[in-house]
N, CA, C and O atoms as a CHARMM CRD file, in Angstrom:
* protein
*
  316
    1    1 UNK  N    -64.33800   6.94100 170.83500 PROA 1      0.00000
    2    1 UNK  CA   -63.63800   7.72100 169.84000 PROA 1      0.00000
    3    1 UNK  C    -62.48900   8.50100 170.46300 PROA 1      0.00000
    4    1 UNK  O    -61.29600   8.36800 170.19100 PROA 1      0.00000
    5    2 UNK  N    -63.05000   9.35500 171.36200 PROA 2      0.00000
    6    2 UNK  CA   -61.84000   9.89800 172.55400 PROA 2      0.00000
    7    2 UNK  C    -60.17800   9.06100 172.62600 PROA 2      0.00000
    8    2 UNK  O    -59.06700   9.53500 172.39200 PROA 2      0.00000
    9    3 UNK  N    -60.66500   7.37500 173.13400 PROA 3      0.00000
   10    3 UNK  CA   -59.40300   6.24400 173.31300 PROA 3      0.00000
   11    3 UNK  C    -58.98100   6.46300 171.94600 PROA 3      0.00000
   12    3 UNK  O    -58.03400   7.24100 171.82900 PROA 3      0.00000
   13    4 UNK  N    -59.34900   6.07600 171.12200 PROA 4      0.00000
   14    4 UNK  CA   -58.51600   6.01300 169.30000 PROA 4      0.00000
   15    4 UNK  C    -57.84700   7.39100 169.28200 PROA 4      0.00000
   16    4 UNK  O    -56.61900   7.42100 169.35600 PROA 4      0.00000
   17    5 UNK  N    -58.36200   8.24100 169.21400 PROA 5      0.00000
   18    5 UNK  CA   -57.24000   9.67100 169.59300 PROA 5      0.00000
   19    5 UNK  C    -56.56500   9.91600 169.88800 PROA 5      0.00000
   20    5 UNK  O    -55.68600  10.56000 169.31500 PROA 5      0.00000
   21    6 UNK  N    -56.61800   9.34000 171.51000 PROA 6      0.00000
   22    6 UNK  CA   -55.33000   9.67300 172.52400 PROA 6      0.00000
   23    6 UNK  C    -54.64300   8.77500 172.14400 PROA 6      0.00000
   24    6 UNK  O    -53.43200   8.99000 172.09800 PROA 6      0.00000
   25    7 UNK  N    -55.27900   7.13900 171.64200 PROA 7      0.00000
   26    7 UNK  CA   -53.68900   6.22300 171.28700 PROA 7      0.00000
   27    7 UNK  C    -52.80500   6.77000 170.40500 PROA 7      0.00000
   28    7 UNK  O    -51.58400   6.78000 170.55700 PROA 7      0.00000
   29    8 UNK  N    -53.61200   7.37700 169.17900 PROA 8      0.00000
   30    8 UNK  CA   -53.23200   7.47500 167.79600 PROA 8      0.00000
   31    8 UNK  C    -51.89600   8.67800 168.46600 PROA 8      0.00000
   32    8 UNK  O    -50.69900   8.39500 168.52600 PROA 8      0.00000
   33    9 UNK  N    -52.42400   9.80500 168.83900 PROA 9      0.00000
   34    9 UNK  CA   -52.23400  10.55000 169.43100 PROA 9      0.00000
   35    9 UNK  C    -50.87900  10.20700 170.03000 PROA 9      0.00000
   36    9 UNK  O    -49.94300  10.59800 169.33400 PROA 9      0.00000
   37   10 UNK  N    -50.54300   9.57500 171.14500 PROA 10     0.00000
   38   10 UNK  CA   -49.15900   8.61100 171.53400 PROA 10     0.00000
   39   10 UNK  C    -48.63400   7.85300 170.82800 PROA 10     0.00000
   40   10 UNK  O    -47.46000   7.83700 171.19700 PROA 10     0.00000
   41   11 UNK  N    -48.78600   7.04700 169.84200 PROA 11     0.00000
   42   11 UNK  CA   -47.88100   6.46400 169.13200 PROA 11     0.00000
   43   11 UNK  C    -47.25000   7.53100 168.23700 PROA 11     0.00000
   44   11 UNK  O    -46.10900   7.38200 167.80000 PROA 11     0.00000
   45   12 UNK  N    -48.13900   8.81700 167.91400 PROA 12     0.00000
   46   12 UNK  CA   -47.62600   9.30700 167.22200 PROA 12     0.00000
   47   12 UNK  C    -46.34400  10.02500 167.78600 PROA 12     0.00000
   48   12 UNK  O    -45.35400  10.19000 167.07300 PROA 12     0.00000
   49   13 UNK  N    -46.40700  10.48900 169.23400 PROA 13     0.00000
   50   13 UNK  CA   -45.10100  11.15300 170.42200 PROA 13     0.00000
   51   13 UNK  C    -44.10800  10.26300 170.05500 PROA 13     0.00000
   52   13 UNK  O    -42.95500  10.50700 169.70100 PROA 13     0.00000
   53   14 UNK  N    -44.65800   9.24200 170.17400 PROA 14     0.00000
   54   14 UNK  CA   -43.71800   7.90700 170.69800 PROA 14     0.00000
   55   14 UNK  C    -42.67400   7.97400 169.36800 PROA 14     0.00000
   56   14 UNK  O    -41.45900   8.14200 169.47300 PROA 14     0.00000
   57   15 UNK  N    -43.21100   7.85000 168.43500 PROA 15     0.00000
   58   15 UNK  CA   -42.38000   7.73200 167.04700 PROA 15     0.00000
   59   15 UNK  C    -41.75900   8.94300 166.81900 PROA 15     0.00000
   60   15 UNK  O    -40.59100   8.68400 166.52900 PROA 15     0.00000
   61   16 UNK  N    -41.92500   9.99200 166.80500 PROA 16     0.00000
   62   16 UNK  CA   -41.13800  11.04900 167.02600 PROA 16     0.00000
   63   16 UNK  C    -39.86800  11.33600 167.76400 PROA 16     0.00000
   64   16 UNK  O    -38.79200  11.69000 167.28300 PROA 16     0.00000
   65   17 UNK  N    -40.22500  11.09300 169.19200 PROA 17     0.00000
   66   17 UNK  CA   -39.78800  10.75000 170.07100 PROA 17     0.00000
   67   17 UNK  C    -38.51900   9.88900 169.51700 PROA 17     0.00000
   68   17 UNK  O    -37.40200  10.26400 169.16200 PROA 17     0.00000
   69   18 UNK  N    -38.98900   8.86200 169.56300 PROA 18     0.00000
   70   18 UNK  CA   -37.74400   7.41700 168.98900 PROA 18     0.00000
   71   18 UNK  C    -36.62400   8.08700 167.69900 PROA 18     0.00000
   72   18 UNK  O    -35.40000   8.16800 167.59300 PROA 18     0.00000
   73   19 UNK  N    -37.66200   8.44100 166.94300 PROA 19     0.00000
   74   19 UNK  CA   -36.42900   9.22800 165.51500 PROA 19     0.00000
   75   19 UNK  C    -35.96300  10.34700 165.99600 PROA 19     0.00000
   76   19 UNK  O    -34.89000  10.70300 165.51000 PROA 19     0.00000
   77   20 UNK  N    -36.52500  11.15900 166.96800 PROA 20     0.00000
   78   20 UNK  CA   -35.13800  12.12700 167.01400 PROA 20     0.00000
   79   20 UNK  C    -34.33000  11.82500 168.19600 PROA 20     0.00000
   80   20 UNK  O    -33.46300  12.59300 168.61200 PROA 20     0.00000
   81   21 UNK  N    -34.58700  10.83200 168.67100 PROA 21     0.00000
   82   21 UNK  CA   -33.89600  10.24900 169.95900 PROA 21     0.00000
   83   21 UNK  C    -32.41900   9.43100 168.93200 PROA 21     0.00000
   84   21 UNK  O    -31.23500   9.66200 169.17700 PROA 21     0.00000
   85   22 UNK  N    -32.86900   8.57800 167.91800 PROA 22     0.00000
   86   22 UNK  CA   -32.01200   8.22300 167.05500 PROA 22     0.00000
   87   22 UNK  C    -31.07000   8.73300 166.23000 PROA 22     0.00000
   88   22 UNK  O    -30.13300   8.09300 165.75100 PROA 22     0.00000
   89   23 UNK  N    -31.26700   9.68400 166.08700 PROA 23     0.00000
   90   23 UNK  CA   -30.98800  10.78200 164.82800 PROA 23     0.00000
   91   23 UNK  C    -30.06300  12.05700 166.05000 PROA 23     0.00000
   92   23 UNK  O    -29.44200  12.89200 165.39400 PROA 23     0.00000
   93   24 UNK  N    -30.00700  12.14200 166.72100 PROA 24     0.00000
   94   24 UNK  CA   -29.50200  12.97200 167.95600 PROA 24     0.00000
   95   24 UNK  C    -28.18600  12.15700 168.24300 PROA 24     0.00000
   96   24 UNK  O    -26.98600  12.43000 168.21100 PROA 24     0.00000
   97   25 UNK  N    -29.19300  10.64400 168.64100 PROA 25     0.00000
   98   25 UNK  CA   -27.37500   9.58300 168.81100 PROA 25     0.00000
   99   25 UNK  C    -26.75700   9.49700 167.36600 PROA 25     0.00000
  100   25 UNK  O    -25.76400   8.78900 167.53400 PROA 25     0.00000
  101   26 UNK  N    -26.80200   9.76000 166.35100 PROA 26     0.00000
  102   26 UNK  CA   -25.84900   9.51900 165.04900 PROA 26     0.00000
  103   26 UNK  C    -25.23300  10.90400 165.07900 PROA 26     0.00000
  104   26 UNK  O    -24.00700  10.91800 164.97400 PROA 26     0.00000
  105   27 UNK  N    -25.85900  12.09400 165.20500 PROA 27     0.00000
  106   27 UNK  CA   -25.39800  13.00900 164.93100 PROA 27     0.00000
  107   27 UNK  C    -23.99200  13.09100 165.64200 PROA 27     0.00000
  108   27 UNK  O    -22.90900  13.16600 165.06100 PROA 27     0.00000
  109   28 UNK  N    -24.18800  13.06600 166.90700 PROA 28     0.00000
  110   28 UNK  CA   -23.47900  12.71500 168.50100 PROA 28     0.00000
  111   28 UNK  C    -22.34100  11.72600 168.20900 PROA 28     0.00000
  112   28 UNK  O    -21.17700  11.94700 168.54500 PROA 28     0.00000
  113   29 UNK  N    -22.65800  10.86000 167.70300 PROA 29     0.00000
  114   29 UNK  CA   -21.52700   9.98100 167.59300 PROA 29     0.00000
  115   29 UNK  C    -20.07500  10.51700 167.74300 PROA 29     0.00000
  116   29 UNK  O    -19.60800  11.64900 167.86500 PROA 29     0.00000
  117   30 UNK  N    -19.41000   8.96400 167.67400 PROA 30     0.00000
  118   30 UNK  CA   -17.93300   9.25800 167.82500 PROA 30     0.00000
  119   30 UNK  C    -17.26500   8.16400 166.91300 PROA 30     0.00000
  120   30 UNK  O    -16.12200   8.48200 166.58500 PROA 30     0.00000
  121   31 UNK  N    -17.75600   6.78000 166.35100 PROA 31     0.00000
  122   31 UNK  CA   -17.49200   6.12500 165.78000 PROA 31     0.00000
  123   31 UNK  C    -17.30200   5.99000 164.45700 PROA 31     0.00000
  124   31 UNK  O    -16.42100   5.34600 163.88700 PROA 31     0.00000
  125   32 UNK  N    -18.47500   6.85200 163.83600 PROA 32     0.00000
  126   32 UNK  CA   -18.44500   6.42100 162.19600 PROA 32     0.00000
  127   32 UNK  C    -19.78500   7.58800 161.70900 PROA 32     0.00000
  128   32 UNK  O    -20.86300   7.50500 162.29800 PROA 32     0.00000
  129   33 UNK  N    -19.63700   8.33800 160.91800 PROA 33     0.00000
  130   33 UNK  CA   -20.52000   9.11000 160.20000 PROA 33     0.00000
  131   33 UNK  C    -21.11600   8.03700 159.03500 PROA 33     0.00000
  132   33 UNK  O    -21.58200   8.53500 158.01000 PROA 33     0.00000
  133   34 UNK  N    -21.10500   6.85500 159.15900 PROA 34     0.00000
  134   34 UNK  CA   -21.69300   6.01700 157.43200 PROA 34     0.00000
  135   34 UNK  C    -22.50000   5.40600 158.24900 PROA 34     0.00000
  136   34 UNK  O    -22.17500   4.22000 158.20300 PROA 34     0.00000
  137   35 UNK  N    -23.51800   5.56500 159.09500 PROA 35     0.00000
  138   35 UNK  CA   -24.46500   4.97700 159.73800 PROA 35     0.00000
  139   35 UNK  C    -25.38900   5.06800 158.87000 PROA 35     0.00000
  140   35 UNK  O    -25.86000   6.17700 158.61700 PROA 35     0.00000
  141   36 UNK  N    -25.90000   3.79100 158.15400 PROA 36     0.00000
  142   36 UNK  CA   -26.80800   4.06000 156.97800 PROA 36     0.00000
  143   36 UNK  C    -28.59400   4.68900 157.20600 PROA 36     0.00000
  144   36 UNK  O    -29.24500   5.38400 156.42600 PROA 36     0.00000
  145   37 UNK  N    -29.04800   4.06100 158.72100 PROA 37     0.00000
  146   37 UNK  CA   -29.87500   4.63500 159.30100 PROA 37     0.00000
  147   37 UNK  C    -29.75500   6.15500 159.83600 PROA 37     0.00000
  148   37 UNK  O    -30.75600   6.85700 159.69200 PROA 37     0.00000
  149   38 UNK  N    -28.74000   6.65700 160.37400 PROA 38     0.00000
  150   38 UNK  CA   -28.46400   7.95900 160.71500 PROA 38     0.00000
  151   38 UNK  C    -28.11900   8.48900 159.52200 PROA 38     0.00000
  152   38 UNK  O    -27.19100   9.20500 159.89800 PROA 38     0.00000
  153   39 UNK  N    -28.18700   8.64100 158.46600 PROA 39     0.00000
  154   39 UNK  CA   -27.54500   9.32500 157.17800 PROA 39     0.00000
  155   39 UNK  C    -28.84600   9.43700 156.38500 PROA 39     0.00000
  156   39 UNK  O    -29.12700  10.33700 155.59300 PROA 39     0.00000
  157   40 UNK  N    -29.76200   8.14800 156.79600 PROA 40     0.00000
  158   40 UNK  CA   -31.50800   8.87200 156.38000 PROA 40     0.00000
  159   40 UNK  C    -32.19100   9.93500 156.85900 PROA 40     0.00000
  160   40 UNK  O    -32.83700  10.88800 156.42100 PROA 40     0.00000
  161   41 UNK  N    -31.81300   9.43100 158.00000 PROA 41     0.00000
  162   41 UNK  CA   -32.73800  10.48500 159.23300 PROA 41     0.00000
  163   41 UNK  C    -31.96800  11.34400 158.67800 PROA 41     0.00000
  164   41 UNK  O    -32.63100  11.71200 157.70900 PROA 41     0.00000
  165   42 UNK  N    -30.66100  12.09400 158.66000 PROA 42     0.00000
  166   42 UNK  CA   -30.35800  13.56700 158.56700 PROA 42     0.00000
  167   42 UNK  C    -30.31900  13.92900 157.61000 PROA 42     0.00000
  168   42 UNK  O    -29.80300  15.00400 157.30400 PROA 42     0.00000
  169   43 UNK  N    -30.78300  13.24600 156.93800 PROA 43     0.00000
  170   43 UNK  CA   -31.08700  13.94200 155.04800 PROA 43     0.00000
  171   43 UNK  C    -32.68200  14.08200 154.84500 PROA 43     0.00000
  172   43 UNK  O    -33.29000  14.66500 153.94700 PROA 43     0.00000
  173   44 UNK  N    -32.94900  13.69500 155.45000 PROA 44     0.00000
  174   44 UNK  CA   -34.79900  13.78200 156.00600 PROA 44     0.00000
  175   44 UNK  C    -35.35500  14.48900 156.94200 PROA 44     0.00000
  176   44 UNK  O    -36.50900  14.35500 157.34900 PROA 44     0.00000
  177   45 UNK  N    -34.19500  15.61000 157.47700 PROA 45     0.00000
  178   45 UNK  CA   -34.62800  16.68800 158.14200 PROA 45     0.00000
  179   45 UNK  C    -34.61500  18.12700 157.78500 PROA 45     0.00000
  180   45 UNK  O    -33.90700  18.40500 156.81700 PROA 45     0.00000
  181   46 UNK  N    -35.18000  18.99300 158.29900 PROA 46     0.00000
  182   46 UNK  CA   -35.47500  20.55800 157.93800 PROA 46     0.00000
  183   46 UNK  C    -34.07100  20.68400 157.48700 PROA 46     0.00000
  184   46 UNK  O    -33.06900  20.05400 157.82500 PROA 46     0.00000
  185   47 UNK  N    -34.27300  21.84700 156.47300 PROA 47     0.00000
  186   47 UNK  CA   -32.21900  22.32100 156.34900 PROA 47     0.00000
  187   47 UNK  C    -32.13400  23.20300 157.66500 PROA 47     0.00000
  188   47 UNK  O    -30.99400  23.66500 157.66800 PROA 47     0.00000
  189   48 UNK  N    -32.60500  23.50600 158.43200 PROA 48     0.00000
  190   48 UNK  CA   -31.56200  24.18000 159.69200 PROA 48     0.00000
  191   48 UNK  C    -31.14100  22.58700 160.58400 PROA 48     0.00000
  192   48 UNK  O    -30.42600  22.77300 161.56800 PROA 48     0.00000
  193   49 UNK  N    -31.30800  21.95200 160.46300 PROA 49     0.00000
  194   49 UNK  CA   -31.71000  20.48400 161.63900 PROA 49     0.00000
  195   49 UNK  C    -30.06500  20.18300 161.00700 PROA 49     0.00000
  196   49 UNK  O    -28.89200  20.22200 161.37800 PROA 49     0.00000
  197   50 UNK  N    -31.05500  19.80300 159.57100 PROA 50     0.00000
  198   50 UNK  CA   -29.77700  18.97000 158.70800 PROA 50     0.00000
  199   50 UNK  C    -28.22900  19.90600 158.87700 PROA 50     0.00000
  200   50 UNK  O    -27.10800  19.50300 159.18800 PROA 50     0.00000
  201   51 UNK  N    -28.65600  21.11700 158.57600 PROA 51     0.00000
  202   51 UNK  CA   -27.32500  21.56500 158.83000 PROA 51     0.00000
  203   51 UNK  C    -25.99100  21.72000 159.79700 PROA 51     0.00000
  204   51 UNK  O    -24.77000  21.71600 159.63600 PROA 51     0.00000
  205   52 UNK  N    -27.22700  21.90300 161.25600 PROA 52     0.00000
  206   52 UNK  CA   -26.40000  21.72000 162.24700 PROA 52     0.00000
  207   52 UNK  C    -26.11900  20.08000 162.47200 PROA 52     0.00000
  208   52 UNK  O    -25.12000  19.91000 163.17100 PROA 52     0.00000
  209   53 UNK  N    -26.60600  19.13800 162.15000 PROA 53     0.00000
  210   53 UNK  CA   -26.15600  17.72400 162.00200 PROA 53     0.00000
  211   53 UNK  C    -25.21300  17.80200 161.31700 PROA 53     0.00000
  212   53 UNK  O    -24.29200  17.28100 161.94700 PROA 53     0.00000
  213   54 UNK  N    -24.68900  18.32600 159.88700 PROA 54     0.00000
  214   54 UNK  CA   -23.71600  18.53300 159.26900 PROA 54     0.00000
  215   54 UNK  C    -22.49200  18.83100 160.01400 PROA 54     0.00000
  216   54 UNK  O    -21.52000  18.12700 160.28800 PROA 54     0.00000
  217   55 UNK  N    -22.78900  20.09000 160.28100 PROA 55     0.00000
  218   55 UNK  CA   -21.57100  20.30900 160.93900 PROA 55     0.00000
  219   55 UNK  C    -20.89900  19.77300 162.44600 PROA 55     0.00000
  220   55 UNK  O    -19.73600  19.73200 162.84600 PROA 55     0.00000
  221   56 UNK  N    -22.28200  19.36500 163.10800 PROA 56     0.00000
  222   56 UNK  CA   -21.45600  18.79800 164.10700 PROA 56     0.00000
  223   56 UNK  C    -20.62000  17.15800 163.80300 PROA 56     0.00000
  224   56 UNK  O    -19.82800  16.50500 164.48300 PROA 56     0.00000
  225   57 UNK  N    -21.23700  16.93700 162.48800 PROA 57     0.00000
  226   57 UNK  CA   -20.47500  16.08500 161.96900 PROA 57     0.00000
  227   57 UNK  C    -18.95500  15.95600 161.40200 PROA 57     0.00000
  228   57 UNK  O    -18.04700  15.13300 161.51500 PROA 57     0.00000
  229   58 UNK  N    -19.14200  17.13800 160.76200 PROA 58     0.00000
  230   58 UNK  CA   -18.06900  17.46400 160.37000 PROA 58     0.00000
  231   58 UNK  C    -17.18800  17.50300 161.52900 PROA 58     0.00000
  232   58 UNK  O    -16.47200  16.50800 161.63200 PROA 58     0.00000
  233   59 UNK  N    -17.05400  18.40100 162.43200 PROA 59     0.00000
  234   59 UNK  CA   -16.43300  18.80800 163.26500 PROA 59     0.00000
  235   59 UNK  C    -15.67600  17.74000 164.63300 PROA 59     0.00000
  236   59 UNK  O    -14.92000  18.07000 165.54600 PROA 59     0.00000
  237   60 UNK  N    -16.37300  16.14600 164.20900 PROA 60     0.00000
  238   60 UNK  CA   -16.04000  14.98500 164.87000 PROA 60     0.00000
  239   60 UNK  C    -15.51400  14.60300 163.82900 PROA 60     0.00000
  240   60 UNK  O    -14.41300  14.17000 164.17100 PROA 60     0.00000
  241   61 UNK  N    -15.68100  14.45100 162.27700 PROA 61     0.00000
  242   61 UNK  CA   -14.91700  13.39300 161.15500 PROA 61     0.00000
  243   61 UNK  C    -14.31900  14.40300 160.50300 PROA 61     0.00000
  244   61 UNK  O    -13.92500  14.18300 159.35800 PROA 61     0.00000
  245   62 UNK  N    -14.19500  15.24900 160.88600 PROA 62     0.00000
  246   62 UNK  CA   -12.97300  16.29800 159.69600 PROA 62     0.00000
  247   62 UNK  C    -11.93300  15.68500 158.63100 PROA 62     0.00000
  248   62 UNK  O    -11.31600  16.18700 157.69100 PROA 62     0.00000
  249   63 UNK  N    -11.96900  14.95900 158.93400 PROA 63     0.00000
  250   63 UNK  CA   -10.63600  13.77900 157.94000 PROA 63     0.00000
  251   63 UNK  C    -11.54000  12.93100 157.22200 PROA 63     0.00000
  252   63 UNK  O    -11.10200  12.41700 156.19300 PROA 63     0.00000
  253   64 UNK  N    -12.97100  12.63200 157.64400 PROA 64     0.00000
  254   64 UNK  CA   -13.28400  11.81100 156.71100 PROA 64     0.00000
  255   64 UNK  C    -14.33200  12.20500 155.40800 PROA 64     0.00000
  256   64 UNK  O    -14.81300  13.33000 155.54000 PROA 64     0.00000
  257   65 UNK  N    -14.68600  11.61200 154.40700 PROA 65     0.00000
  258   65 UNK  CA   -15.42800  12.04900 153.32800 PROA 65     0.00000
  259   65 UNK  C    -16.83300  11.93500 154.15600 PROA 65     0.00000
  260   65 UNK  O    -17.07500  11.12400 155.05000 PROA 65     0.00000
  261   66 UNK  N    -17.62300  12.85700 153.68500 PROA 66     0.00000
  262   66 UNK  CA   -18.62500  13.14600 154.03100 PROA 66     0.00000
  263   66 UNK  C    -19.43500  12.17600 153.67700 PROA 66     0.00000
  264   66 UNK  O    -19.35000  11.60700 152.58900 PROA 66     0.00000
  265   67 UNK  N    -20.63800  11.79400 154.92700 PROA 67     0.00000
  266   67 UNK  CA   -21.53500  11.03200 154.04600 PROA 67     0.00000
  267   67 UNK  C    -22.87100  11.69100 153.27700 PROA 67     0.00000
  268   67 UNK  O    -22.94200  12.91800 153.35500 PROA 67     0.00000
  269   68 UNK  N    -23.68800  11.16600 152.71400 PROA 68     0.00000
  270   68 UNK  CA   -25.02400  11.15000 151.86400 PROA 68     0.00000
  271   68 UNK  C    -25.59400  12.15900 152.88200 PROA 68     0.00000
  272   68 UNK  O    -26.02600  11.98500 154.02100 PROA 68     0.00000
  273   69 UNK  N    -25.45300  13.37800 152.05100 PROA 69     0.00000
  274   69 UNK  CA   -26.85200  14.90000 152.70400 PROA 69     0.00000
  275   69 UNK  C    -26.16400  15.71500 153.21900 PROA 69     0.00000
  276   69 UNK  O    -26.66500  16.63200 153.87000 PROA 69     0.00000
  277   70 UNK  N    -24.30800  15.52800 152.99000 PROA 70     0.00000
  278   70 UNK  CA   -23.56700  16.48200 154.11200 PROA 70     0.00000
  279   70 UNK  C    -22.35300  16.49900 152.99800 PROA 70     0.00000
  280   70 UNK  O    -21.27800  16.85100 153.48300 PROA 70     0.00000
  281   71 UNK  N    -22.33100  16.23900 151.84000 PROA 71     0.00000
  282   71 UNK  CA   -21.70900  16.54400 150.72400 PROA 71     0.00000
  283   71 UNK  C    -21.63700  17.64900 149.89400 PROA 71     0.00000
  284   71 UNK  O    -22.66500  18.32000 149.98900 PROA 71     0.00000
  285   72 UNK  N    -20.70500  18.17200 149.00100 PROA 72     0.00000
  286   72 UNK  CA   -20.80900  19.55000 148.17900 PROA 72     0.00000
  287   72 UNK  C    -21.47500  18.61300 147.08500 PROA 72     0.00000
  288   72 UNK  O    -22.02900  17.53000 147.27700 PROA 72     0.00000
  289   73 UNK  N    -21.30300  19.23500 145.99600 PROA 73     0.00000
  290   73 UNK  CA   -21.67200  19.24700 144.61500 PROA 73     0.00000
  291   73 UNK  C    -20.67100  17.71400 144.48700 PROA 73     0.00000
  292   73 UNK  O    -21.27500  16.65900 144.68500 PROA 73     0.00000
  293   74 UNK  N    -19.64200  17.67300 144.26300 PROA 74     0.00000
  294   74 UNK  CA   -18.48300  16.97000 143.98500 PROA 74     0.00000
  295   74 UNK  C    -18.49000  15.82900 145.21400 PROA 74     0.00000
  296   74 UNK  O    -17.65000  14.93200 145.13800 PROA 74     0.00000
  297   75 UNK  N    -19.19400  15.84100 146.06700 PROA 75     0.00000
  298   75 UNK  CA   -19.35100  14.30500 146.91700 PROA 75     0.00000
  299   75 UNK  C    -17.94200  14.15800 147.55700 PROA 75     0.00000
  300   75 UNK  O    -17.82300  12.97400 147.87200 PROA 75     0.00000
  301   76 UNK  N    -16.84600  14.84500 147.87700 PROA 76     0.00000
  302   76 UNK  CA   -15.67700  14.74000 148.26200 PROA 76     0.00000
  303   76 UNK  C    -15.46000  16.42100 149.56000 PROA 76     0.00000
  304   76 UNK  O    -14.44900  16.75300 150.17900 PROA 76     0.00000
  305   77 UNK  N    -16.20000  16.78400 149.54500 PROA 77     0.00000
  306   77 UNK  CA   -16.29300  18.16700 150.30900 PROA 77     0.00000
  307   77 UNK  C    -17.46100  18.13800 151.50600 PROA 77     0.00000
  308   77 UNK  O    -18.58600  17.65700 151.36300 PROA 77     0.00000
  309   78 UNK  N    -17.00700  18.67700 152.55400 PROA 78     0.00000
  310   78 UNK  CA   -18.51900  19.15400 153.55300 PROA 78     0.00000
  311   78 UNK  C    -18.92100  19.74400 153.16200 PROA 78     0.00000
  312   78 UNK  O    -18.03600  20.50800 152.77800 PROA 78     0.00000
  313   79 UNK  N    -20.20900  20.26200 152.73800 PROA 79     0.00000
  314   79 UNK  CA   -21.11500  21.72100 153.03500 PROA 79     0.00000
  315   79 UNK  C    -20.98700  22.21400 154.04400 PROA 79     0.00000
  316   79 UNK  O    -21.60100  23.24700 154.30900 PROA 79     0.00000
């Protein structure tokens, strides 16, 4: 019972691990804020997470329209 624990236990690091390892490289980027996988993950995080993802988004695509979770009301604005 102990082994089923500790696996369960590590896959569960592991997956964590992997999504914010993922979600860290989209934020980070330099290429493109419409990463349809990175635009889940940061709309699927805490609002302090999401927010600072926002803005460091912003602050690399300033010229471009915001994507999905980093929009105003009107879908044409950053939050």
């Amino acid at each position: 019972m102990k082994k089923l624990i500790r696996l369960l236990l590590i896959i569960a690091v592991a997956v964590v691990v992997f999504t914010g390892f993922r979600w860290y490289r989209y934020i980070t980027n330099t290429d493109s804020p419409y990463d349809e996988i990175g635009i889940t993950l940061n709309s699927a995080m805490p609002g302090p997470l999401n927010s600072w993802g926002c803005a460091k988004l912003k602050s690399t695509f300033a010229g471009s329209l915001p994507p999905y979770g980093c929009a105003a009301a009107d879908g044409t604005q950053w939050k």
